[in-house]
N, C-alpha and C positions, 0 to 999 in steps of 0.2 A: 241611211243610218236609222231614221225613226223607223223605215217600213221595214228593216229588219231587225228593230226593238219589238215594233207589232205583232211579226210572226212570231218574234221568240215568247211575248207573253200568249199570244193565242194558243200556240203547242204547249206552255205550261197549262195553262188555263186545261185547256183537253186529260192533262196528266191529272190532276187534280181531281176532274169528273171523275171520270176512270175510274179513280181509285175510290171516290166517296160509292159511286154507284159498285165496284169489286166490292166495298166494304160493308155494302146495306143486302147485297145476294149472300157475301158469307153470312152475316147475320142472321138471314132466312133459314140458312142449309144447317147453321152449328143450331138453333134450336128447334130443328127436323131433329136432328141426329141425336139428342138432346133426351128427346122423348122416345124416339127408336130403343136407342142406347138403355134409357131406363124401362122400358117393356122386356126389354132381354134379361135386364135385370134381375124383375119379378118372375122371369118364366123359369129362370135359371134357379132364383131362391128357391120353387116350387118344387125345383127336381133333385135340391138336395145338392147344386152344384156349387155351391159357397163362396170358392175361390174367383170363379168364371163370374158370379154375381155380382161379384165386390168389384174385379175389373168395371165390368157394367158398369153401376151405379157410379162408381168415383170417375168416370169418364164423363157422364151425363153432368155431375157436379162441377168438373171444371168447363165444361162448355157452357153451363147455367147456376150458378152459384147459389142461387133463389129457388130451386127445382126442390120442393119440401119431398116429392114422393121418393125422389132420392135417396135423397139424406136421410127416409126413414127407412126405404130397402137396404143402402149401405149400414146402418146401424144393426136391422136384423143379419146383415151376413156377417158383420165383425162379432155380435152374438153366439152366433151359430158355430162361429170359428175359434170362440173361448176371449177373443180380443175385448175384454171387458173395458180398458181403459176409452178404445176410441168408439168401441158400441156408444159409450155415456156419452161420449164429444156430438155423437150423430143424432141420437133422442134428444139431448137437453136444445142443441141448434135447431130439431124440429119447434120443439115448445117455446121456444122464443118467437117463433112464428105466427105458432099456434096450440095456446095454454091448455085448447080442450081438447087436445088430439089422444083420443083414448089408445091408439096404437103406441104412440112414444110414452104415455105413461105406465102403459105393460110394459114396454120396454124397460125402462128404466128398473119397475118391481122386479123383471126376472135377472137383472144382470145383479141389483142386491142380491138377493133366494141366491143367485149364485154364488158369491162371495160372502154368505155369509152374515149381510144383514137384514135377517127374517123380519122384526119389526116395522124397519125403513120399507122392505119390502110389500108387505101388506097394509101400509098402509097407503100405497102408490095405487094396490090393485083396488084396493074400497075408492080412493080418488076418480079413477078410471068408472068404476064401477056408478057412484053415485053422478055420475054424467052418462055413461048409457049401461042400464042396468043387466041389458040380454046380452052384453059383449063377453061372449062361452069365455075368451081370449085369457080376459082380466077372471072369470071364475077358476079357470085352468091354473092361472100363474097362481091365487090363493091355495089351490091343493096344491099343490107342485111346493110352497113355501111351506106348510104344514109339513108333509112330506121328508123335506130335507130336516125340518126340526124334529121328526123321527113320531113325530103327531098322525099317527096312520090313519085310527081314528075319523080324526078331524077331515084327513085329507079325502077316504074316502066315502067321506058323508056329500062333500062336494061334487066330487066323481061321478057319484049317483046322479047327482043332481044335476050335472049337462047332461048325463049319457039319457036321462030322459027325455031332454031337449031335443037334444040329435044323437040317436044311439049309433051313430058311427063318427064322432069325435075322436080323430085320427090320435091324437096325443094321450087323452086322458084315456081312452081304450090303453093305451102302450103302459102308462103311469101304473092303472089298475094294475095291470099286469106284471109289471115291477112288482105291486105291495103285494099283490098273491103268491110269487115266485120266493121271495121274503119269507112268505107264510110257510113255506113248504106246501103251496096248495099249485102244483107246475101244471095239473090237468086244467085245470081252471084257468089259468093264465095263457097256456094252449088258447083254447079254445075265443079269449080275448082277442087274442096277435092275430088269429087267422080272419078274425071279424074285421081288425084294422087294415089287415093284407086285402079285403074281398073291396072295402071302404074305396084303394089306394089303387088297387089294380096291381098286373104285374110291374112294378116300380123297384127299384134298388132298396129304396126307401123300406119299406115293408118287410123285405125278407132280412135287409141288414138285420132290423129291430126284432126280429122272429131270432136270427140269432142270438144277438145279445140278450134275451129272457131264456135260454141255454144258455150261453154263455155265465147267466149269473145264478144259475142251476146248479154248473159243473163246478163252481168254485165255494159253493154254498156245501151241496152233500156229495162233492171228490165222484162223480157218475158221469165213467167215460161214456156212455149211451149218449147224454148231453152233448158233452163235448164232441164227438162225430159227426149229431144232426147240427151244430153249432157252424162246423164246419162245412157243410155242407148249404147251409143257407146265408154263409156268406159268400161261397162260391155261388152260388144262385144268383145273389147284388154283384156281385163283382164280374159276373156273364154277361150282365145287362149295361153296366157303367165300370167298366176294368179300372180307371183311375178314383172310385168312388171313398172318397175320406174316410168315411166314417165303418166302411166294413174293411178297408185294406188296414187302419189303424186299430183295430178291434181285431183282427186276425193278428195283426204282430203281437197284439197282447196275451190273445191267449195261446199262442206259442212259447211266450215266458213262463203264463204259468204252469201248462203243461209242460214245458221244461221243468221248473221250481219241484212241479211233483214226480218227475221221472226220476231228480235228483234228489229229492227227502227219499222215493224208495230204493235208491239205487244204498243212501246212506244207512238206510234201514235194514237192509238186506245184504249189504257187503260189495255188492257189485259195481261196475262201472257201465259207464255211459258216454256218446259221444256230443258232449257240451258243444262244440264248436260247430255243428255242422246245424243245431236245430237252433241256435240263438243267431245263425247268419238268414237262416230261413224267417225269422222273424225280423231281423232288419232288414231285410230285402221288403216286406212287405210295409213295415215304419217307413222306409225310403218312398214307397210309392205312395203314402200318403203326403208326403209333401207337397204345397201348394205355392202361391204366391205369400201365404203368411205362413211363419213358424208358431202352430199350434203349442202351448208350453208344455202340455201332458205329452203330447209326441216327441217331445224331444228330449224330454226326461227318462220315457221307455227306449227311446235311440242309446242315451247315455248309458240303461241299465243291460241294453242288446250290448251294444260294445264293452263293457264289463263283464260280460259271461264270453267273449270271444276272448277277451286277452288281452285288447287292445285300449289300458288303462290311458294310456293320451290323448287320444280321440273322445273316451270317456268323460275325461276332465276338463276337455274343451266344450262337449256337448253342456255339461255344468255349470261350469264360468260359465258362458252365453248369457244360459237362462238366469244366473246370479245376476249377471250384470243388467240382463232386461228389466228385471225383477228383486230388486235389492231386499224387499217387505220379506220376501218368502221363507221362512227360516227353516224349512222342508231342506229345500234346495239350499240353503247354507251349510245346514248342520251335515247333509249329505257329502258335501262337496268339502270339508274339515275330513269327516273321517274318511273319504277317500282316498283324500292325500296322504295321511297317518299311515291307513292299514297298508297300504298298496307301495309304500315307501317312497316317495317322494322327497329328494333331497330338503332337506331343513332350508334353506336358504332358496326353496323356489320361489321364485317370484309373487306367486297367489298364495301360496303360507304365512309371507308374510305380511301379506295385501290383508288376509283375513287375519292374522293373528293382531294384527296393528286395528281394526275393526272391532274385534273383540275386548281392545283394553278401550277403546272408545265408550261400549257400552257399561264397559266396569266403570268409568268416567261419571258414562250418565247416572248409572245406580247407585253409584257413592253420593251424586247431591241430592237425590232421593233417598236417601239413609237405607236403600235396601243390599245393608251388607253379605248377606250369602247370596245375591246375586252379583255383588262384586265378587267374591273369592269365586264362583264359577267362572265366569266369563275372565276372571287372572288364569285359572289355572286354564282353561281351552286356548288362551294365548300361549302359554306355556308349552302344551301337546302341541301346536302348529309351531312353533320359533322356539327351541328350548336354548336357546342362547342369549336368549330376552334378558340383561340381569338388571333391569328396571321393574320387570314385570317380578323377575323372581325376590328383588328388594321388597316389593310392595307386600308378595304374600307373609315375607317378614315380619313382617311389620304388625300384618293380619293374626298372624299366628303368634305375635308377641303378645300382639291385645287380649287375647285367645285363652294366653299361658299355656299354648300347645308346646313348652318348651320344647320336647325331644325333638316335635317334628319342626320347628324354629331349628334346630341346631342341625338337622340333617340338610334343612333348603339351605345353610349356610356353607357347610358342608360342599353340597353339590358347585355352590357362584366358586366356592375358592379353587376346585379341581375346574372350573372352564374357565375362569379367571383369576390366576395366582397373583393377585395383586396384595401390598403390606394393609389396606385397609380392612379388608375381609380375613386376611390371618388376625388383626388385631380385635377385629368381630368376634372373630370365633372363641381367640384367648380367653376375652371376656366374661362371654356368656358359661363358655366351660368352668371359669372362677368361680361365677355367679352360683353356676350349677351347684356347688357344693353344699349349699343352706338345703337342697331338695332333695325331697322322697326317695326318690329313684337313684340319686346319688349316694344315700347314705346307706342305701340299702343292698348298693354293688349292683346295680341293672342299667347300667348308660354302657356297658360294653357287650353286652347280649340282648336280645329279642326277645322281646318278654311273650309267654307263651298266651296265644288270646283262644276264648274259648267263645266267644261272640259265633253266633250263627252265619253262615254262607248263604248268599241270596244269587240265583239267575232269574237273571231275566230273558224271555220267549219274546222270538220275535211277535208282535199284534196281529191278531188274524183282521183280516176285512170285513167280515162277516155276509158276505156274498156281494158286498159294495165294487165297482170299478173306480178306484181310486187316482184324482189327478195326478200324484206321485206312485208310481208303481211300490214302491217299496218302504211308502213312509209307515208300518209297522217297525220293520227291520232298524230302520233311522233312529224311532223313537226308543226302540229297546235299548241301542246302543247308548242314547245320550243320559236315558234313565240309568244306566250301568254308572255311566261315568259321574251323574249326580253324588250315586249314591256314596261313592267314594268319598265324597267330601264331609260324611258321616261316623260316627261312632257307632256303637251297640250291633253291628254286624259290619260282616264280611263281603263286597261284591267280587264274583268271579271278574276278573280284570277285564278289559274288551277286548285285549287279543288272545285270549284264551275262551271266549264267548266266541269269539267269528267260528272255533276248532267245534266246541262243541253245540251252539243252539243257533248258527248262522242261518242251517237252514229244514232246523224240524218246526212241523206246524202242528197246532195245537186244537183245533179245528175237530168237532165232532171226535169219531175214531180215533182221530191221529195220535189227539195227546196221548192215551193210555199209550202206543207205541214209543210214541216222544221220550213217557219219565223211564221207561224201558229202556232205552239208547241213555238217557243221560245216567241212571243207576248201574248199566254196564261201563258207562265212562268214567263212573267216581271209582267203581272199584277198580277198575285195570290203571288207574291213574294218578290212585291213592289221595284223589279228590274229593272232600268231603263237602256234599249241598244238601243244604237244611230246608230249605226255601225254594220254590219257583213261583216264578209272576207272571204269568198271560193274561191275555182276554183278547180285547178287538177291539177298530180304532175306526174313528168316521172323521173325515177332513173335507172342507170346503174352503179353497179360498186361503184365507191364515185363521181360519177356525178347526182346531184341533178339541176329539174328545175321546178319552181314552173310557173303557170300563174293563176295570183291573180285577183279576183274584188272585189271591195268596195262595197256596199249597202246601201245608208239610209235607215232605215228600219221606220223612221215616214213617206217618201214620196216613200217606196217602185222605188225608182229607183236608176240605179247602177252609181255611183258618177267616178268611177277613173276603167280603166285596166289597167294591167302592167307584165310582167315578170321576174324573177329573177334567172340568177340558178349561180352556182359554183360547183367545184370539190376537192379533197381531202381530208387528213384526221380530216380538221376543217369544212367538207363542213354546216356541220347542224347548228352549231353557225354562219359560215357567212352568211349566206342564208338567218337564221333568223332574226339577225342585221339589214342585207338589206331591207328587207320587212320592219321591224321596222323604219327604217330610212324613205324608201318613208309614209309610212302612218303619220309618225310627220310629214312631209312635206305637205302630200296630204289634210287629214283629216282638217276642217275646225273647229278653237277653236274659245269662247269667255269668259268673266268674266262676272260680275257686280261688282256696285261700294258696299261696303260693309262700308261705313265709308265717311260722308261726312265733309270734312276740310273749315276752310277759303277760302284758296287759291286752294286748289285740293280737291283730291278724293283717298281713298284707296280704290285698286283695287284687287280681289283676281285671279291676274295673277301673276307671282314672275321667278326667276334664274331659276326655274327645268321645268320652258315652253318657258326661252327662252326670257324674255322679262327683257331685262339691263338698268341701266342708260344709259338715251337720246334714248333710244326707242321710237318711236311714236305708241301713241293707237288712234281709231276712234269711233266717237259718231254720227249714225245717228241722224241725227234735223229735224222734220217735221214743216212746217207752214203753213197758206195759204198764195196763192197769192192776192194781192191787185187789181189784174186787171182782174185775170179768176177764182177766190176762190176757182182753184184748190187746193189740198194738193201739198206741192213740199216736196223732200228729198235732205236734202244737208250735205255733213260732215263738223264734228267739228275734230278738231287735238289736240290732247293731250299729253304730252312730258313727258317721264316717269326721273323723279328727285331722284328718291332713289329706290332700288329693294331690296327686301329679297327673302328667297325661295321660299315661297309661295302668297306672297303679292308684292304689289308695289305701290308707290306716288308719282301721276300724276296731273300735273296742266293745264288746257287745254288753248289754243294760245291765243283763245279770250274769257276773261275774264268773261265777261257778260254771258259766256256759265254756270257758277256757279250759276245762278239764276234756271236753269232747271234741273240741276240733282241731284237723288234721289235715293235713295237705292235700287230702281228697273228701275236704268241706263244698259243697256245692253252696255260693252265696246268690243271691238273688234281691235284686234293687226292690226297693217296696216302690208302690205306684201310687202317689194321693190322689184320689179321684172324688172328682165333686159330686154333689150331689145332686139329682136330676131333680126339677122342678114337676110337681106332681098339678095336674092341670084341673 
C-alpha cells in the first residue's frame, strides 16, 4: 500500500515537472514569436498593409502585454486605418511607459490634426519636438496641423524646412503636393509625386498617392484628362497589391463622383444615364477595400453606393452601424434622419423613432440651457421623424404660444386634433379660436384664407468640396438640407421646402463653370413650375472629425450678383444643427424683406408683415414717396415712416407719421421694415 502511494506520488511528481518545464519552453517560443510577430508588424506598416499589421501587432500584444514596440506599431495601424479612439488607447499605454517616447507623442498630435484639435495638436508636436529637435515626424505632424487649419502658408514654410533636411521626405513631398494641387499649380505638384514615387520605388504606396493628386485635380477644375490618368495610377497600386485599401477605396470614390457628374450633365442636358451599373462598379471596389476593421469614411461611401443602386435598406443599415459606432457624428445622424424622410420609411420604423426620441432629448438638454431655437429645432426634427409625437407636437404649442405665433399655434392644434380626436384638444382649440377674436387677423376676416406673403424665396445648393476628399462623401448635400430645414423655422423669407430641393438642386454643383449652368437649370425650373427664387446660397464646406466650416455666398438671382459672403463653422456632437441655425440666423439678418399693404384703413394700413418676421408693436416701417421738384422737375425720393400699432403673426396695423401720406397708398404700396443700425466704432 505505501509502495503504491510511492509510485503514485512519484508519477505525479514527474506530471508536475513536465508541465513546469512545457511551461518555461512555451514561455521561450511565445516571446520568440512575440518579437517575430511584431517585425512583420513593422514591415507590413511600411507597405501600407494596415490591416495585416494590426493582426500583427495585436498578436505580439497578447503574447507580451509589456511589448512597448507593439503597442506603438498597433497605434500607427489603428491611425492609419482612421480608428482614432483605440490609435489614442495604444499611444497613451505607450507613454505610460515611456513619457519621452517622441513617436507616441506624434502620435497622439496627429490623431488630434485629425479630429480636429489643431491647438491640442500642436502642442503635442512642440512636446515631441523640444525632446528631440530633428524628429522630420513631429515637423511633418506641425505642417500637416497648419495645413488642416487651412494655414497654407504656415504649413509650407515648414515643408521647406524638412524637404531641405531630406529632400525626399516621403509625406511632406505628398502634403506639398496637395497644397500645390489646391493652388491650381498640378505641373508643379506632378513633378513633386514623381520625386516621392522615385524616394519609394515601384510601391502601391506612390502611385496610389500620384493618383489621388488627380484625383483632387479632377474634382477641383471637372478635367477628365485627370480623372483617366487618376485611374490609371490606381490601377498601377492595385497591380502591385490588388487588395490595397487605400487605392481600391479611392477608386470607389471617384466612381461616385464621376457618377455625380455624369448625373448633373445628364440633368443639364436632358438625357439619361445608366445609375445602377456604375455605382455597383464602385461598390465592388468599397467591398474590396474592406479589412479586418470597418473604416467609418468607407462605409459611409458603401451607404451612399447603395443609395444610387436602389437599395435604400442596405443604405440605412450601412448608417445606423456607423450611428451607433459613433453616436458624436452629427454628419451621419443628420444624414440618416433625412434618409428615412426622403426615401419613405414607415413613421413607426424602429430607428425613427430611436432618433426622433434622441432629438427631443437634446431639445431637453437646450431647454436647461435656455437656448430656445435650438429647442424648437430639434421638436420640430422630432416631429419630421414620428409625426404622431403629440407630446412633441404639445410642446411646440406651447413654444408657439410664448411666441404669440397664434395662427401657427392654432394650426399645430389643428393637426393633434385630426390624429387625435380627443374632447381635450376640441376644447383647446374652442378656446383659443374664442380667444382669437380680440386679434388682428381676426377682426380683419384673414384666419379663413392664406394671407398672401411677398417675403423672398431662398435655395439652398448643395456645398461644393472645394477639391477636399471628404470623410462623409456627401456632407455638402446633408448640410444644404438641414440649412433648408433651419430656415423654416424663420420669418422674413421663404425656403424652398426639402422635398422640393431634392427635385430641383439635389444634384447641381456649383463649382467653377457649373454654377453659371446650375442658376440656368433652376431659372428654367421657376419658370416651367411657376416657382418663384429670389435667393441662392452656395459655397464649399471643410469637415474634420465633428468640425464643420461652411463659407457661404448669397446670390440674387433676378440681378445675378452675389449680395453677402460669410463663414460659419463649429464643432461637436450638435455641430450640424448649430451650423445650421447659424447660417439661418445671418441670412434672416442679411437677406433683404418687404410686404405690401393689403387692406387699406382710415387711419393706417394693413400690412402683410406680422410677429414670425419680426416686426412688433411700435416698429417702424418705410414708404418710398416719389414727386417732382418745383424748381428742377426732377423726380426726388423721400421716406414716409410708418409706426406699426398692433402686430399679429402674419399681418400688422400701421398708421404712417404724416397723415396726408393716406391719400397715396394703395394696395400695391410696397412697405418696407426700417433697419436700426448702430453705429460702428471709428478706431
Amino acid at each position: 500500500m505505501n509502495r503504491g502511494r510511492s509510485l503514485i506520488l512519484c508519477f505525479s511528481l514527474c506530471i508536475i515537472l513536465s508541465i513546469s518545464f512545457s511551461h518555461h519552453i512555451f514561455r521561450g517560443e511565445s516571446a520568440e514569436n512575440a518579437i517575430s510577430l511584431n517585425q512583420s508588424g513593422w514591415k507590413n506598416l511600411e507597405n501600407e498593409d494596415y490591416n495585416q499589421a494590426l493582426y500583427n501587432f495585436l498578436a505580439s500584444i497578447r503574447l507580451n502585454p509589456s511589448y512597448v514596440d507593439s503597442r506603438l506599431g498597433a497605434g500607427k495601424a489603428y491611425l492609419s486605418l482612421g480608428v482614432y479612439d483605440r490609435a489614442l488607447d495604444m499611444f497613451t499605454s505607450v507613454l505610460k511607459f515611456d513619457n519621452q517616447s517622441v513617436d507616441a507623442l506624434t502620435g497622439v498630435g496627429m490623431i488630434l490634426a485629425e479630429t480636429g484639435r489643431f491647438s491640442d495638436s500642436i502642442s503635442y508636436f512642440e512636446k515631441a519636438l523640444a525632446i528631440k529637435e530633428s524628429s522630420l515626424e513631429a515637423h511633418y505632424g506641425l505642417a500637416y496641423s497648419y495645413y488642416k487649419m487651412d494655414k497654407k502658408l504656415w504649413a509650407k514654410r515648414r515643408l521647406n524646412t524638412i524637404l531641405k533636411i531630406n529632400p525626399y521626405h516621403f509625406e511632406s513631398l505628398l502634403l506639398l503636393a496637395d497644397i500645390k494641387t489646391e493652388e491650381g499649380r498640378l505641373k508643379e505638384a506632378r513633378e513633386l509625386v514623381e520625386k516621392a514615387i522615385d524616394a519609394k520605388g515601384q510601391s502601391p504606396v506612390g502611385f496610389a498617392r500620384y493618383g489621388r493628386i488627380l484625383f483632387k485635380n479632377y474634382i477641383l477644375e471637372n478635367d477628365e484628362n485627370s480623372l483617366t490618368e487618376a485611374r490609371e495610377y490606381y490601377a498601377k497600386s492595385l497591380s502591385i497589391k490588388p487588395d490595397y485599401f487605400i487605392a481600391n477605396f479611392e477608386m470607389g470614390l471617384i466612381e461616385l463622383y464621376d457618377l455625380e457628374n455624369k448625373i448633373y450633365e445628364a440633368t443639364i442636358s436632358g438625357s439619361t444615364i445608366d445609375v445602377v451599373n456604375q455605382s455597383t462598379a464602385a461598390l465592388n471596389y468599397l467591398k474590396k477595400a474592406e479589412g479586418t476593421l470597418k473604416n467609418p469614411a468607407l462605409l459611409y461611401a458603401q451607404a451612399v453606393a447603395y443609395e444610387f443602386i436602389g437599395d435604400k435598406n442596405q443604405s440605412a443599415e450601412n448608417l445606423l452601424k456607423l450611428y451607433k459606432a459613433n453616436p458624436s457624428d452629427s454628419i451621419v445622424r443628420s444624414k440618416l434622419e433625412d434618409f428615412l424622410v426622403l426615401k419613405e420609411f414607415k413613421s413607426a420604423h424602429p430607428t425613427r423613432v430611436m432618433l426622433s426620441g434622441e432629438n427631443i432629448a437634446l431639445a431637453d438638454k437646450s431647454l436647461r440651457e435656455s437656448l430656445h431655437n435650438k429647442v424648437i429645432y430639434y421638436l420640430r426634427r422630432a416631429l419630421l421623424l414620428n409625426p404622431i409625437n403629440k407630446e412633441v407636437r404639445e410642446r411646440l404649442i406651447n413654444y408657439y404660444s410664448i411666441l404669440d405665433y397664434n395662427a401657427i399655434m392654432i394650426d399645430e392644434i389643428k393637426n393633434l386634433l385630426r390624429q387625435y380626436p380627443e374632447i381635450k384638444y376640441q376644447e383647446m382649440l374652442n378656446i383659443e379660436i374664442m380667444k382669437r377674436r380680440d386679434r388682428l387677423d381676426y377682426r380683419e376676416g384673414y384666419t379663413l384664407e392664406d394671407i398672401q406673403r411677398d417675403v423672398p424665396v431662398v435655395l439652398v445648393m448643395n456645398f461644393d468640396t472645394n477639391g477636399k476628399i471628404l470623410n462623409h462623401f456627401d456632407a455638402g448635400k446633408t448640410l444644404a438640407r438641414n440649412i433648408t430645414f433651419a430656415l423654416h423655422q424663420n420669418g422674413r423669407m421663404k425656403a424652398i421646402n426639402i422635398k422640393d430641393r431634392e427635385e430641383i438642386a439635389s444634384i447641381l454643383k456649383t463649382n467653377g463653370d457649373n454654377l453659371a449652368k446650375s442658376i440656368k437649370k433652376i431659372k428654367e425650373y421657376s419658370e416651367a413650375n411657376n416657382q418663384k427664387i429670389d435667393y441662392i446660397l452656395f459655397g464649399d464646406i471643410a469637415e474634420v472629425e465633428d468640425y464643420i466650416k461652411l463659407n457661404c455666398k448669397l446670390l440674387d438671382l433676378q440681378r445675378d450678383f452675389i449680395i453677402a459672403e460669410f463663414s460659419e463653422s463649429t464643432k461637436g456632437k450638435e455641430a450640424v444643427a448649430e451650423i445650421s441655425l447659424s447660417v439661418a440666423t445671418r441670412l434672416y439678418d442679411i437677406i433683404p424683406y418687404s410686404g405690401h399693404a393689403i387692406k387699406i384703413k382710415e387711419k393706417g394700413i394693413i400690412v402683410n408683415l406680422g410677429l414670425f418676421d419680426g416686426i412688433k408693436n411700435g416698429s417702424q416701417l418705410i414708404y418710398f414717396r416719389t414727386t417732382t421738384s418745383r424748381k428742377t422737375k426732377d423726380l426726388q425720393r423721400y421716406i414716409e415712416l410708418l409706426t406699426v400699432k398692433e402686430s399679429d403673426t402674419f399681418i400688422c396695423y400701421a398708421e404712417p407719421d404724416n397723415p396726408d401720406l393716406m391719400n397715396e397708398l394703395d394696395t400695391s404700396s410696397v412697405i418696407y421694415p426700417l433697419k436700426n443700425r448702430r453705429a460702428k466704432k471709428i478706431e
